[in-house]
N, C-alpha and C positions, 0 to 999 in steps of 0.2 A: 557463480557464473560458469555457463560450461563452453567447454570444444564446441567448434564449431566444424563439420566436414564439408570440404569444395567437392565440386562432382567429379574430381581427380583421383577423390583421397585421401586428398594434402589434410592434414589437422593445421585447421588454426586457433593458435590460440590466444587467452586473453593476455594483454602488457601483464608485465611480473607488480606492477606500480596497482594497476585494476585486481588482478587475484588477490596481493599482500590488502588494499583496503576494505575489497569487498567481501574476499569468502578465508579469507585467514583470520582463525579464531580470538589471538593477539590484538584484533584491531575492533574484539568485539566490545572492549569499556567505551571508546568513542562513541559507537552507535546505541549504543543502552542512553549514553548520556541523552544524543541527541532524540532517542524517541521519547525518553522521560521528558523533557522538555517539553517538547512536542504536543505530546498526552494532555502536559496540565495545562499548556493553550486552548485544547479542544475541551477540557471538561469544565475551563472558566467561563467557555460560548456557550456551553453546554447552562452550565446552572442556572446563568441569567433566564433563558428563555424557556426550561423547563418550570420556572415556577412562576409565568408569567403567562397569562390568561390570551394576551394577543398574539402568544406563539401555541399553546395547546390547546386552547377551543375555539377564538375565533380566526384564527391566522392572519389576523390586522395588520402585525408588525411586518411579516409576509410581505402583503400587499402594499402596504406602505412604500417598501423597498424598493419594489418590482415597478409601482407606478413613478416612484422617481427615478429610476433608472431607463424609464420609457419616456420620461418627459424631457420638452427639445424646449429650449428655454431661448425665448426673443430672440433673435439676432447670434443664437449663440449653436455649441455641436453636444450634441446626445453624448449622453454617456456610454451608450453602446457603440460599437465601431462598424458591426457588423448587424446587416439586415435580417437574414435569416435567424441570427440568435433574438433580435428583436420580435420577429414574425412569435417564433418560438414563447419568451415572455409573455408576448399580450394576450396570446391563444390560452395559457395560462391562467393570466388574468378572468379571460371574457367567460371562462365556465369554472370559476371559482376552485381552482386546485389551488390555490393558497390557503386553504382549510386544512386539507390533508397536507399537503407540502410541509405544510409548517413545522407540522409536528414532525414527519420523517427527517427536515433539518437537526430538529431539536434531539430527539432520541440516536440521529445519527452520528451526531458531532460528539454525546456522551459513548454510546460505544467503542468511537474512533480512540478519543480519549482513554478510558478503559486498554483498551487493546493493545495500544504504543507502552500505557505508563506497565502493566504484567508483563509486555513480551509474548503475547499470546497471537500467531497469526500476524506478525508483523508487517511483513508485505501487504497482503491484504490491505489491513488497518490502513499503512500509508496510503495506499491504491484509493480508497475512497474518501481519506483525509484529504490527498491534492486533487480529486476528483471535484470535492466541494471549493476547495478553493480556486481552482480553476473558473468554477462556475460565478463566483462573487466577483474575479477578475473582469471577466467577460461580462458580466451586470455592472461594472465601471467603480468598484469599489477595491481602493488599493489599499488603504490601511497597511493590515501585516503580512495579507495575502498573498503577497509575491515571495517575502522568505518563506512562509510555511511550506509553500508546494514545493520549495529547491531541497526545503528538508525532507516532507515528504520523499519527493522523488531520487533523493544519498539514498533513502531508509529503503524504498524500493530496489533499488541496486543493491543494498548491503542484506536482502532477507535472507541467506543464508545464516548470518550471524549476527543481527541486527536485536534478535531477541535469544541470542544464548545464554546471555545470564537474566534468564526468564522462563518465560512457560514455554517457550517454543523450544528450549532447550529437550526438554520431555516430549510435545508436541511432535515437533518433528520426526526425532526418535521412532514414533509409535507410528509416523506415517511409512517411515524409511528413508527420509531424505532430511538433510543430506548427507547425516554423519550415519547410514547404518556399515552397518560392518559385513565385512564380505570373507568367509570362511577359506582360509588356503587350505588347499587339499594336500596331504601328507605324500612324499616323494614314496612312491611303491619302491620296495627294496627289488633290485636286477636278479630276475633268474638265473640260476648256475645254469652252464651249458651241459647239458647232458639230463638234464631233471627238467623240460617240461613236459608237461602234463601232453599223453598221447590223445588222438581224436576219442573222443566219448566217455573220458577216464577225468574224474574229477582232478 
């Protein structure tokens, strides 16, 4: 997490409580913990539907989902809360992107997976981890969805070190953020008085 500058000047910065969990190294076995977790949630949604014909060629299971989340049942309230996410779904629906959908769920829930359990791209990873879960929330499906996106969204706050005992440890490194190193320049030894160098004389 970095300074933030007011149009004054003033540096603000983040509580000592925010920098110690988020970007100090020491608090990095926590967050490895929580993204491994995390990971092997995503690649157990992952396995079911990769090798299951109504998520990779027809996108049945898809559509299945999408039309129960769109159906208002007698007397009763949608499972969606909101209209426009509705408009959104059915339009969905009415020209068949639950075909492709399907599988971009499926392939993306495994990458996510991937991503958390190596350390590689951490933030990221979480970013489109609570991205999907956000969108299941909103299709009216609470299940586990509600912790994964708070974990998610720690692991996004914590990407500085979220994946240091991991790939991103190197990763980063090689991008320069956030641990490159910055060279001090060696204190020039003081000129004696009397010996500097005259105009045009090296």
């Amino acid at each position: 997490m970095s300074n933030i500058i007011s149009k004054s000047g003033r540096i603000i910065e983040d509580p000592p409580l925010a920098r110690f969990l988020f970007s100090d190294t020491r608090m990095a076995w926590l967050w490895t913990i929580v993204r491994v977790l995390l990971g092997l949630s995503w690649i157990d949604a992952a396995s079911h539907k990769l090798n299951s014909a109504a998520w990779m060629e027809t996108g049945e299971a898809l559509k299945g989902f999408w039309l129960g989340a769109l159906a208002i049942p007698d007397g009763g309230k949608s499972k969606i809360a909101f209209d426009w996410y509705r408009q959104f779904l059915q339009g969905m629906v009415d020209n068949g992107s639950y075909v492709w959908f399907a599988k971009l769920i499926a392939v993306g829930e495994l990458l996510v997976g991937i991503g958390l359990i190596v350390g590689a791209f951490v933030g990221i990873a979480a970013f489109f981890g609570a991205l999907m879960n956000w969108n299941f929330i909103m299709a009216g499906s609470a299940s586990t969805n509600g912790l994964l996106l708070v974990g998610a969204i720690v692991l996004v706050l914590a990407w500085k070190i979220a994946g240091y005992y991991g790939a991103d440890y190197f990763l980063l490194r090689y991008l320069g953020t956030p641990w490159r190193g910055h060279k001090v320049d060696e204190p020039k030894e003081p000129i004696a008085t009397g010996q500097l160098a005259s105009p045009g004389k090296a």
